[in-house]
C-alpha positions in Angstrom: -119.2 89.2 63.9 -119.5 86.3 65.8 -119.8 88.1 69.4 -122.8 89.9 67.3 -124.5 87.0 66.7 -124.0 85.2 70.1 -125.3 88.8 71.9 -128.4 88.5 69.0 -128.7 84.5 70.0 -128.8 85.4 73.3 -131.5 88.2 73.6 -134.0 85.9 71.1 -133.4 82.9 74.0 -133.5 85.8 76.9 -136.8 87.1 75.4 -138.4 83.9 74.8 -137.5 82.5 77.9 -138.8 86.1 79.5 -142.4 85.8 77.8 -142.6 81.9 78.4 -142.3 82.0 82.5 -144.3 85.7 81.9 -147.3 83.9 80.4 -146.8 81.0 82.4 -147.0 82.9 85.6 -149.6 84.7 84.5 -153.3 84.6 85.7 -155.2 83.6 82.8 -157.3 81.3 81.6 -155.9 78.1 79.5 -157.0 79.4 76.1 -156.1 83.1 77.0 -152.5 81.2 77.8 -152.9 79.6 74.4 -153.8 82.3 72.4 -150.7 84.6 74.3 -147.9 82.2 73.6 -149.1 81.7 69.8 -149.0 85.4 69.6 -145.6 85.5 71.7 -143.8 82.4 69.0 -145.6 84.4 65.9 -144.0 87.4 67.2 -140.8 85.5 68.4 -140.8 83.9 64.5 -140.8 87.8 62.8 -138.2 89.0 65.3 -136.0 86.1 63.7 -137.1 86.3 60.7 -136.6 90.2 60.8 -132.5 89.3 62.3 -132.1 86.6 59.9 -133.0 89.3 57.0 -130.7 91.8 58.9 -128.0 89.3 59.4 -128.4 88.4 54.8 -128.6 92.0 54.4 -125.2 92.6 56.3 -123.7 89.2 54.5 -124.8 90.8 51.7 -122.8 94.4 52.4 -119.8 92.7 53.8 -119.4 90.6 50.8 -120.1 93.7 48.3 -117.3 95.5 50.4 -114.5 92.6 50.7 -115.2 92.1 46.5 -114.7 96.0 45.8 -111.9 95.9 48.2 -110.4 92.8 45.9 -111.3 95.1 42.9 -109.6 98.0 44.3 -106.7 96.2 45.5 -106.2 94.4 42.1 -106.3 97.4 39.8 -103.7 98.6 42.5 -101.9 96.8 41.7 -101.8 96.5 37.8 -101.4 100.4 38.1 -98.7 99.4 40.4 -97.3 96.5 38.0 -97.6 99.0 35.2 -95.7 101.5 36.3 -92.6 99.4 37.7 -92.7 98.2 34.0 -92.7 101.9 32.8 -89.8 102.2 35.1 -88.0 99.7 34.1 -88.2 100.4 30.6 -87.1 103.8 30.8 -84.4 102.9 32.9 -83.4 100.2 30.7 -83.6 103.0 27.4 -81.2 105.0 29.7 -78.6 102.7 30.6 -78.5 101.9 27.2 -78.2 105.5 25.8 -75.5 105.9 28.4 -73.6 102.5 27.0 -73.6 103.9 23.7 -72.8 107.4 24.9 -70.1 105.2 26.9 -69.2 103.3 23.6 -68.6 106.3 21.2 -66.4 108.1 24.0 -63.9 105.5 24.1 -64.0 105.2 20.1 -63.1 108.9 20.5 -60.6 108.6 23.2 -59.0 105.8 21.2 -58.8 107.3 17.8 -56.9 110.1 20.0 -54.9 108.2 21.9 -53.9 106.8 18.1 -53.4 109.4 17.1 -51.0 111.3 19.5 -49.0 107.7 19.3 -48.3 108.5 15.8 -47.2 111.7 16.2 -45.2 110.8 19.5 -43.6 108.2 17.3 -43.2 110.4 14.1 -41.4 112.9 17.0 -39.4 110.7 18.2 -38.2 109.6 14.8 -36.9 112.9 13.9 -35.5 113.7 17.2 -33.4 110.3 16.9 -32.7 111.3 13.3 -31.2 114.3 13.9 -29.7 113.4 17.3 -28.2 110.6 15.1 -27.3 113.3 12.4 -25.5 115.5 15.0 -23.5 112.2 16.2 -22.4 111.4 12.8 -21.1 115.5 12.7 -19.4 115.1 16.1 -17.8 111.4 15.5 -16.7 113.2 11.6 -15.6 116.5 13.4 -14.1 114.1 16.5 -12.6 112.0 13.3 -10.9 115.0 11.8 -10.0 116.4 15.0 -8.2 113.0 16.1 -6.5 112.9 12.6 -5.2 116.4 12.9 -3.9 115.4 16.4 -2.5 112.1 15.2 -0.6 114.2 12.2 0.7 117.2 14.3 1.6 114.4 17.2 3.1 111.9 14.4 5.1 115.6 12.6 6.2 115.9 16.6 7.2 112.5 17.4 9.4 112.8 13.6 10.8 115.8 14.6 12.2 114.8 17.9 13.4 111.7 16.4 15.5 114.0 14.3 16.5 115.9 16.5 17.4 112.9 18.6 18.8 111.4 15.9 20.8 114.8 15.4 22.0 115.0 18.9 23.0 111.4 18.5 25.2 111.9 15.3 26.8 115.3 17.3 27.6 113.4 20.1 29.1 110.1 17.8 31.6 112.6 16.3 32.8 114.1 19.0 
């Protein structure tokens, strides 16, 4: 813009300068002179005033322009602002459907997880109460079978003792 308006100062110096030394250098007479350099600064005057309504009328445009382009650019970005809200709402709703998704899977998993205890544990208790049932069978039968042995062994150990004690009497009286 501002090379515009140097270039546009320029040609109204360049063109003034240009009909000055013309109508200077002219031959004419003094109020012929006259009368051609009022005309030249009248017609010098509309030229600027014609630029200087130019130069409003472009002001004018460029200012129009930069304030729709602030317009534009703002409802940009609400529509922009708007949406990362949407966004962020829905991805908020989500995470929290998958917490709670989250949440009731691990009420599940632990109400199973309770439940196979119990069951491990009622399992185990009758696997130790009849393992503890078949010991009490085996130390009884082990009992009975060590009190049999003990009675034959103790009938044994009384009959060689007699017999010993036989032998000895034989062997007294002769």
């Amino acid at each position: 813009m501002a090379k515009k308006n140097g270039f546009l100062l320029g040609t109204f110096i360049g063109a003034a300068t240009a009909s000055i030394a013309a109508l200077l250098f002219a031959p004419k007479s003094g109020k012929e002179l006259r009368d051609d350099l009022a005309k030249q600064a009248s017609d010098a005057k509309d030229t600027a005033k014609d630029y200087s309504e130019i130069a409003k009328e472009k002001g004018t445009e460029i200012k129009n322009v930069a304030k729709d382009a602030s317009e534009d650019i703002k409802i940009s970005l609400k529509d922009t602002a708007s949406q990362m809200k949407e966004q962020l709402t829905q991805t908020s709703k989500e995470v929290g459907a998958d917490l709670k998704d989250i949440q009731e899977d691990l009420m599940v998993n632990a109400d199973k997880v309770k439940s196979d205890l119990t069951e491990t544990a009622v399992e185990t208790k009758e696997k130790v109460a009849a393992t503890v049932d078949d010991v009490k069978v085996n130390v009884e039968n082990t009992s009975e079978d060590l009190s049999e042995i003990t009675k034959d062994a103790s009938e044994d150990v009384k009959a060689v003792a007699e017999e010993a004690e036989a032998e000895a009497e034989k062997k007294k009286l002769n």
